[in-house]
C-alpha positions as a LaTeX table, in Angstrom:
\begin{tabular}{lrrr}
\hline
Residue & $x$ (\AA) & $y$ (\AA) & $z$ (\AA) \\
\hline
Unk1 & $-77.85$ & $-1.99$ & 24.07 \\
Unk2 & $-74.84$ & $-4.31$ & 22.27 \\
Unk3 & $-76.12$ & $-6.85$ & 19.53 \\
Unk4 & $-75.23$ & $-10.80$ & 20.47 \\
Unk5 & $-72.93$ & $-11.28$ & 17.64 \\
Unk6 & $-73.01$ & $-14.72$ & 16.56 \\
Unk7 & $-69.59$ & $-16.62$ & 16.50 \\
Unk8 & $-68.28$ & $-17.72$ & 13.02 \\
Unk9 & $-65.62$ & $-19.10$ & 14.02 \\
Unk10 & $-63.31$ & $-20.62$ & 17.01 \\
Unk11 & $-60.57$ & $-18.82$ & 18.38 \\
Unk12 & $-56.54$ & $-19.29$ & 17.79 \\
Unk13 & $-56.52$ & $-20.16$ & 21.97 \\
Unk14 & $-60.13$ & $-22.19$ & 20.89 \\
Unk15 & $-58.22$ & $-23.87$ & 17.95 \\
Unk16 & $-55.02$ & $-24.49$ & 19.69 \\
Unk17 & $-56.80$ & $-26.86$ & 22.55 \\
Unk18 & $-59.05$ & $-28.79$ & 19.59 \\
Unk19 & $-55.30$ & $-29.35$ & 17.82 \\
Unk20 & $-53.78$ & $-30.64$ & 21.10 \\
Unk21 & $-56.72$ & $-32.80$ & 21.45 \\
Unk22 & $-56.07$ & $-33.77$ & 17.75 \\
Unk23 & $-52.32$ & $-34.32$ & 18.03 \\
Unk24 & $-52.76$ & $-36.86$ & 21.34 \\
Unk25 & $-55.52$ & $-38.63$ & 19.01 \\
Unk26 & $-53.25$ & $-38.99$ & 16.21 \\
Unk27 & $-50.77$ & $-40.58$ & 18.17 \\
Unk28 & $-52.48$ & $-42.90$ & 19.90 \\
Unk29 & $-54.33$ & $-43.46$ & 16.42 \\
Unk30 & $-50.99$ & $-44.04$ & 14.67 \\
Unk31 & $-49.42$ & $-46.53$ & 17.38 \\
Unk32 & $-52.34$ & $-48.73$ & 16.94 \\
Unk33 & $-52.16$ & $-48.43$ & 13.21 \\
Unk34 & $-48.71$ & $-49.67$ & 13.62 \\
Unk35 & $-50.28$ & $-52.92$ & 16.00 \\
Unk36 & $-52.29$ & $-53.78$ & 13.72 \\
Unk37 & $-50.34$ & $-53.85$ & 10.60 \\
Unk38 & $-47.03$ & $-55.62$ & 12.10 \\
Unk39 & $-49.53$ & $-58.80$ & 13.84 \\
Unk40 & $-50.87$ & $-58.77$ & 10.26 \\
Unk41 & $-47.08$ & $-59.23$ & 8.62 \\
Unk42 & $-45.83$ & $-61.72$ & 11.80 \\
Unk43 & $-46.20$ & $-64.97$ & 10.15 \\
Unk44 & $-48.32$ & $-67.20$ & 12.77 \\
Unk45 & $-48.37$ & $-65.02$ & 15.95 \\
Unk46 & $-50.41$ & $-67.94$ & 17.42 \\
Unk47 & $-47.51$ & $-70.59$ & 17.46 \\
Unk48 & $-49.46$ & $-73.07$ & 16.60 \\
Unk49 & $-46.49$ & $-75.02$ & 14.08 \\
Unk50 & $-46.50$ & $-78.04$ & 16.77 \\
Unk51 & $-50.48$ & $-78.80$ & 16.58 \\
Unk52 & $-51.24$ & $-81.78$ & 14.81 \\
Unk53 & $-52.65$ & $-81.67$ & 11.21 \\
Unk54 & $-56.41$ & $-82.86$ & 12.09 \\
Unk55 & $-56.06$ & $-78.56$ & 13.60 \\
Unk56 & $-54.58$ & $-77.31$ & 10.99 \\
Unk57 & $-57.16$ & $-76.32$ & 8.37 \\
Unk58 & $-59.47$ & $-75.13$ & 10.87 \\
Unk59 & $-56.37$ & $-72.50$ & 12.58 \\
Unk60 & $-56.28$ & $-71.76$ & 8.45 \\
Unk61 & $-59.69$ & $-70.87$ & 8.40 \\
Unk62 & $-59.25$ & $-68.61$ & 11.75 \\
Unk63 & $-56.41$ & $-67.24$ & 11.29 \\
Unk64 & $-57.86$ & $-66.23$ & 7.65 \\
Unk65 & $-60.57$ & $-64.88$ & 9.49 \\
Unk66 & $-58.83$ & $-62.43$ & 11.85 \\
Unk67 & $-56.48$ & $-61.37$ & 9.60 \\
Unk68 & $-59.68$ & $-59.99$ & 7.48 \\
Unk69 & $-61.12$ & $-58.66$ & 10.95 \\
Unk70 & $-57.62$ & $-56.72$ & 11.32 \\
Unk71 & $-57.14$ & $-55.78$ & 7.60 \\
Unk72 & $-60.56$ & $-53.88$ & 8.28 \\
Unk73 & $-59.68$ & $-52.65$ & 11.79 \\
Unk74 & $-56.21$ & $-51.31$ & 9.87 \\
Unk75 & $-58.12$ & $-49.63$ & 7.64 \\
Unk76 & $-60.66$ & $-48.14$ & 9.43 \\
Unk77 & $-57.97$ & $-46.76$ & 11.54 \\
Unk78 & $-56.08$ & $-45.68$ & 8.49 \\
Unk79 & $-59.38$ & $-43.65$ & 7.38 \\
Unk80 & $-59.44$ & $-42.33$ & 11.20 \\
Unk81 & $-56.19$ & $-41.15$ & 10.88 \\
Unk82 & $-56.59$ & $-39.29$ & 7.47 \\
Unk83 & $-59.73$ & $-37.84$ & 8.88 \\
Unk84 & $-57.66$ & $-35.97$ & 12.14 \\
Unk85 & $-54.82$ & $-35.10$ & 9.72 \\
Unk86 & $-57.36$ & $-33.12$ & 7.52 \\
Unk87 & $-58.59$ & $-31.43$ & 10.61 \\
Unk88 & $-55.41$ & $-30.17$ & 11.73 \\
Unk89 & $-55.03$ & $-28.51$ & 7.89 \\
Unk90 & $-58.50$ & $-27.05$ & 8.78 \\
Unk91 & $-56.90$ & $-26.13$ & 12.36 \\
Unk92 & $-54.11$ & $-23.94$ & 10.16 \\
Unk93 & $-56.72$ & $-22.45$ & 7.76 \\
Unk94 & $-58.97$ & $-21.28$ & 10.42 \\
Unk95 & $-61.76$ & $-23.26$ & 9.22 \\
Unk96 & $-61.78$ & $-26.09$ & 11.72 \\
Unk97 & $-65.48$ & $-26.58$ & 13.36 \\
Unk98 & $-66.89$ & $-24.65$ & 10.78 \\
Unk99 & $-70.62$ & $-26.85$ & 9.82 \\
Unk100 & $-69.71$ & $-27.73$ & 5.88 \\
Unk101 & $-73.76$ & $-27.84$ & 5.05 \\
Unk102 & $-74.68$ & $-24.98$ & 7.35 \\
Unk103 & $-71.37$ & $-22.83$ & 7.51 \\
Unk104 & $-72.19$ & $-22.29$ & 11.56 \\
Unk105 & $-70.10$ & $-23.50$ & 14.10 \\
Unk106 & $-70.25$ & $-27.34$ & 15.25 \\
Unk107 & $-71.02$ & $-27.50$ & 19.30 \\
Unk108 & $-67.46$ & $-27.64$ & 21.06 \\
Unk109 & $-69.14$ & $-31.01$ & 23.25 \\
Unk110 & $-69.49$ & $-32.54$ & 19.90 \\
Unk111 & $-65.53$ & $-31.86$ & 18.23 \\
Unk112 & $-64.39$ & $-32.80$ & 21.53 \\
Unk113 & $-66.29$ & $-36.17$ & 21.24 \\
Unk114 & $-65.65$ & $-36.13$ & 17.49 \\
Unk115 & $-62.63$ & $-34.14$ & 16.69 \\
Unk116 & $-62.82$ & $-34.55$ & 12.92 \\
Unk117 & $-66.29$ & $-33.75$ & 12.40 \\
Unk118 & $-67.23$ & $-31.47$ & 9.72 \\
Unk119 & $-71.04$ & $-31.52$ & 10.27 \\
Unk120 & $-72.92$ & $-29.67$ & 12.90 \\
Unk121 & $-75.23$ & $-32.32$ & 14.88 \\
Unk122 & $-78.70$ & $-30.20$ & 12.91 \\
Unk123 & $-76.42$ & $-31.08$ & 9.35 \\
Unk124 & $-76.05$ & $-34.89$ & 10.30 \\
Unk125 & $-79.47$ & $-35.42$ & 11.70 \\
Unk126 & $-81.01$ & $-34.09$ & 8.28 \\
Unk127 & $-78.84$ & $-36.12$ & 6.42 \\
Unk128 & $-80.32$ & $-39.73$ & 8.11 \\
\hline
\end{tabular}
């Protein structure tokens, strides 16, 4: 009778489909990145020179506004986007999907969702 050996980690042809997955994230990750940042250096993307003054200081305040809403969005993508490059270094190593509280492997329904996790769903659900 043969022993169920337990996984420890994903395959190369396993690991190879997670860093496509990765790659097509990145890029679609990076060309937003890219939005965001040029409407944040395009002085007055809303036209709005020819509005009389009584508008003015409240299209300030707005624009003010969103360019703090896409300073945030920018960086949260910018975190994103570090987060997928450090699983692709994991890809490389052979440690990619590997729990970093529990040292088992992370569900594949759950890296496919979350790509750059690094904590099984059991790790994250003790840590709340």
């Amino acid at each position: 009778m043969m022993e169920k050996i337990e996984k420890t980690r994903y395959s190369d042809n396993e690991l190879q489909e997670f860093k496509e997955l990765i790659v097509a994230k990145l890029k679609s990750s990076r060309e937003e990145f890219l939005s965001l940042t040029s409407s944040l250096s395009s002085p007055n993307a809303n036209g709005t020179e020819d509005t009389s003054g009584a508008y003015k200081t409240l299209e300030d305040g707005s624009a003010t506004l969103e360019k703090e809403q896409i300073n945030q969005l920018a960086a949260r993508q910018k975190k994103f986007i570090d987060n997928l490059e450090a699983a692709l270094v994991r890809i490389e190593n052979k440690t990619y999907g590997i729990c970093r509280e529990t040292g088992k492997l992370i569900q594949k329904e759950r890296l496919r969702a979350v790509p750059h996790a690094t904590l099984s769903m059991e790790a994250k659900l003790k840590q709340s």
